[in-house]
Short mmCIF file of the C-alpha atoms (twelve columns), coordinates in Angstrom:
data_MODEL
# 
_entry.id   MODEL 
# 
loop_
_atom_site.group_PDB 
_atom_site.id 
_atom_site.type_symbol 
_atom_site.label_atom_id 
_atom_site.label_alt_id 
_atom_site.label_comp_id 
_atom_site.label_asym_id 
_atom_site.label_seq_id 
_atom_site.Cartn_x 
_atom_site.Cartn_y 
_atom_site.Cartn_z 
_atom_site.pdbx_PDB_model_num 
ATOM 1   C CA . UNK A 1   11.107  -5.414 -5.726  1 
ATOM 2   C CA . UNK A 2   8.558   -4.251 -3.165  1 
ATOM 3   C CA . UNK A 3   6.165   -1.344 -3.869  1 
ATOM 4   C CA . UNK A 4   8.096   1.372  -1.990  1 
ATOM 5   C CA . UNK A 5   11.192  0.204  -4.150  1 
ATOM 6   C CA . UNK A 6   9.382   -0.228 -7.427  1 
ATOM 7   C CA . UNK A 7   7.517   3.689  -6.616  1 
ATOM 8   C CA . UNK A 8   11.247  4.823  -6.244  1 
ATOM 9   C CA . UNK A 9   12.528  3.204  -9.555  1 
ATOM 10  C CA . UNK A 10  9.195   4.105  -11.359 1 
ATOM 11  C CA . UNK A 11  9.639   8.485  -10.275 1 
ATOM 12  C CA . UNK A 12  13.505  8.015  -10.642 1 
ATOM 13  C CA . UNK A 13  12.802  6.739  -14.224 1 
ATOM 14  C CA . UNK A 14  10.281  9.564  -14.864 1 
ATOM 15  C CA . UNK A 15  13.043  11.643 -13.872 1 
ATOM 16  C CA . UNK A 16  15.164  10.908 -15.937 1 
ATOM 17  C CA . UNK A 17  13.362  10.182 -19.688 1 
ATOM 18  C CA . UNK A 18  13.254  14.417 -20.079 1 
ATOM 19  C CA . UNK A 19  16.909  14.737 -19.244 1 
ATOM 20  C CA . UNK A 20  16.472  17.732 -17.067 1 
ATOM 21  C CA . UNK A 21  16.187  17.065 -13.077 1 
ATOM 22  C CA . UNK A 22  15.041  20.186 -10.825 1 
ATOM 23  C CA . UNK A 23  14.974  20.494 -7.420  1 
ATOM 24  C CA . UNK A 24  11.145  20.526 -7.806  1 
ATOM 25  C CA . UNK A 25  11.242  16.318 -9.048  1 
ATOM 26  C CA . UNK A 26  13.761  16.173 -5.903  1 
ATOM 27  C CA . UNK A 27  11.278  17.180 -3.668  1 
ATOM 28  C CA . UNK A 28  8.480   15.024 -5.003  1 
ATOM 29  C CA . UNK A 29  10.744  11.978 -4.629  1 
ATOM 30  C CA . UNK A 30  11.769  12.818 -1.361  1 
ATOM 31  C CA . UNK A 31  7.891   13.074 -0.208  1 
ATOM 32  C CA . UNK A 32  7.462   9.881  -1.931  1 
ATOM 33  C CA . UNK A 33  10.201  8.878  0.337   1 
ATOM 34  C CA . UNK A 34  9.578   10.264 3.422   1 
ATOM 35  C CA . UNK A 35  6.021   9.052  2.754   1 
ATOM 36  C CA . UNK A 36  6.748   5.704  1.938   1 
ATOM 37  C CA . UNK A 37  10.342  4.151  2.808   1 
ATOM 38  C CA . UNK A 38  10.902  2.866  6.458   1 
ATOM 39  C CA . UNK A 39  13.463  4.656  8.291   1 
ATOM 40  C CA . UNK A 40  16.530  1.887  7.857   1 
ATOM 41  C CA . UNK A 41  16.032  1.856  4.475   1 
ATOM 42  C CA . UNK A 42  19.096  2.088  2.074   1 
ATOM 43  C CA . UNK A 43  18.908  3.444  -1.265  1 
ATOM 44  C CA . UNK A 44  22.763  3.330  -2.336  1 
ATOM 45  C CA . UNK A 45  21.897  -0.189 -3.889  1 
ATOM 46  C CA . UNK A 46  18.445  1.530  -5.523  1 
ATOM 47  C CA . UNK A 47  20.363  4.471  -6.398  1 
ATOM 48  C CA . UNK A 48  23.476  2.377  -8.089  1 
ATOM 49  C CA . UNK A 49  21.057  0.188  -10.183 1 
ATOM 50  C CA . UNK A 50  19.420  3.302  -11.489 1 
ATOM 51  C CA . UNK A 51  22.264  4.969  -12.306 1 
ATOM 52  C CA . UNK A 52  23.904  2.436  -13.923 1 
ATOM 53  C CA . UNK A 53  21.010  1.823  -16.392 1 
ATOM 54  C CA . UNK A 54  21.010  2.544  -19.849 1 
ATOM 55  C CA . UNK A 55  18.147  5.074  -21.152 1 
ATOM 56  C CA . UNK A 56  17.607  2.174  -23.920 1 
ATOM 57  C CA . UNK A 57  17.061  0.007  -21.012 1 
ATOM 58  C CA . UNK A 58  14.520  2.569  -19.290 1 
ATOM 59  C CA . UNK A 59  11.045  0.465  -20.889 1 
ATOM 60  C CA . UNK A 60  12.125  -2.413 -19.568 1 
ATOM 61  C CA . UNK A 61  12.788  -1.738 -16.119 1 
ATOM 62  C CA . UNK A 62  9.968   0.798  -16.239 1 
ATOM 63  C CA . UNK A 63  7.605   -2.118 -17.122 1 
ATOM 64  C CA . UNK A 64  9.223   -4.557 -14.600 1 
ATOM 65  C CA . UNK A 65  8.649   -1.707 -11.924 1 
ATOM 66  C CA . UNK A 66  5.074   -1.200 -12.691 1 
ATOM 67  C CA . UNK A 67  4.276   -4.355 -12.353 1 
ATOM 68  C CA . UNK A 68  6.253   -5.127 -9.315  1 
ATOM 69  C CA . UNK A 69  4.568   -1.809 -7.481  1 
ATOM 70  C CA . UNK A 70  0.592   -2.980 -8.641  1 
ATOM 71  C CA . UNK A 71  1.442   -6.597 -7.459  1 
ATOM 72  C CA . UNK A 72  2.112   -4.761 -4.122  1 
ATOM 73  C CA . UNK A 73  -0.782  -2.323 -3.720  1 
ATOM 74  C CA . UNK A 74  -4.303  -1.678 -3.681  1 
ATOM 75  C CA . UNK A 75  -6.296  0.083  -5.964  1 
ATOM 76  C CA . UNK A 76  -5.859  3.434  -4.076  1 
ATOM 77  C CA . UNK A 77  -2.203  3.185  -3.420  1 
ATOM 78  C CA . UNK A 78  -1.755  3.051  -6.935  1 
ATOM 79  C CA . UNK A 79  -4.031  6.111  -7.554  1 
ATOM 80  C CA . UNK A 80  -2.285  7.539  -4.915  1 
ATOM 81  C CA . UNK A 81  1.400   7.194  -6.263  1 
ATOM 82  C CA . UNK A 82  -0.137  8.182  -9.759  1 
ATOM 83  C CA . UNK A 83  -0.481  11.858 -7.996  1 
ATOM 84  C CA . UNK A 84  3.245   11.597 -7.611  1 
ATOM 85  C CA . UNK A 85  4.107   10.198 -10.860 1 
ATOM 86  C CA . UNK A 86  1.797   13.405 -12.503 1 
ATOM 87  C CA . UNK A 87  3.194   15.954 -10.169 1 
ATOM 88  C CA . UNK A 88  6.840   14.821 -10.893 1 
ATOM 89  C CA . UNK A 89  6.129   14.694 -14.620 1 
ATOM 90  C CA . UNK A 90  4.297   18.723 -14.353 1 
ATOM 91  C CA . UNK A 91  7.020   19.766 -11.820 1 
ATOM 92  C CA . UNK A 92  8.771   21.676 -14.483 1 
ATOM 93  C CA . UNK A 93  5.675   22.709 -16.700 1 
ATOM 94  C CA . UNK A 94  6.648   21.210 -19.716 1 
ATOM 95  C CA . UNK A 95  5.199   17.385 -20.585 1 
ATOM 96  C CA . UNK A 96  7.796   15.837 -23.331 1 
ATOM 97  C CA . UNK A 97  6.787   13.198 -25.068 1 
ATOM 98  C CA . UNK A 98  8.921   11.031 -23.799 1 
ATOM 99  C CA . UNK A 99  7.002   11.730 -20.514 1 
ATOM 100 C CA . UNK A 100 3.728   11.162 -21.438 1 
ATOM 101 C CA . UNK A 101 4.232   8.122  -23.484 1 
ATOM 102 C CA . UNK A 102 5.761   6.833  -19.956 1 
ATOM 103 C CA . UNK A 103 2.820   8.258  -17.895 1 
ATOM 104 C CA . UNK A 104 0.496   7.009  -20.323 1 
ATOM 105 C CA . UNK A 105 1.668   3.401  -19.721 1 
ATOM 106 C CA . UNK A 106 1.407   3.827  -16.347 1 
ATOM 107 C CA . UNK A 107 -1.761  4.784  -16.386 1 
ATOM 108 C CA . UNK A 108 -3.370  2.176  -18.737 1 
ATOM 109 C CA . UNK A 109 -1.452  -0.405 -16.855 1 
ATOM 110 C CA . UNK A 110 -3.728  0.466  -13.760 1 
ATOM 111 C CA . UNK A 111 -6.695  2.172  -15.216 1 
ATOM 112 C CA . UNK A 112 -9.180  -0.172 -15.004 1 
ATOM 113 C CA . UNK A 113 -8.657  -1.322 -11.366 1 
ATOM 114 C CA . UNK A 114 -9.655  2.624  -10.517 1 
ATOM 115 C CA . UNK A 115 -13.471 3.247  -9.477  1 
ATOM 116 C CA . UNK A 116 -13.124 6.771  -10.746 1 
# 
């Protein structure tokens, strides 16, 4: 999984854990994906191994994701896709838990590789 895959998987997933997509998390991903997939890009395959993942399976993929995107990047590629990841997760103004434990892991994955 390259970064611009493993982004897609990791906002799709942080989607999804609340159980309530808007058109404002639409819109964030589709930045994300204007900014960041190359025009002949196809994302039926992304989209059908997404969809046809359990939410018990979420973690796990979630991890693999992470790690598969920070293998990929640079420091500030990964503090830049964290703006996503925060802006998809406030898009509808309320944080579950679910959510934060998810951005939380995220975030400590990568936090101390960021010269904040």
């Amino acid at each position: 999984m390259n970064k611009a895959v493993a982004g897609y998987h990791l906002l799709m997933i942080l989607s999804a854990v609340d159980e309530n997509f808007n058109g404002k998390e639409d819109r964030i991903i589709k930045n994300y994906l204007i900014e960041n997939f190359p025009l002949d890009a196809n994302l039926d395959d992304e989209m059908e191994i997404l969809s046809n993942l359990d939410p018990s399976d979420y973690p796990v993929h979630f991890n693999n994701a992470m790690n598969a995107f920070y293998m990929d990047s640079t420091p500030e590629q990964r503090a830049h896709f964290l703006d996503f990841a925060v802006k998809l997760v406030i898009a509808d103004k309320n944080i579950t838990p679910k959510e934060n434990l998810y951005l939380n892991e995220l975030y400590n994955a990568w936090e101390e590789n960021f010269s904040i």
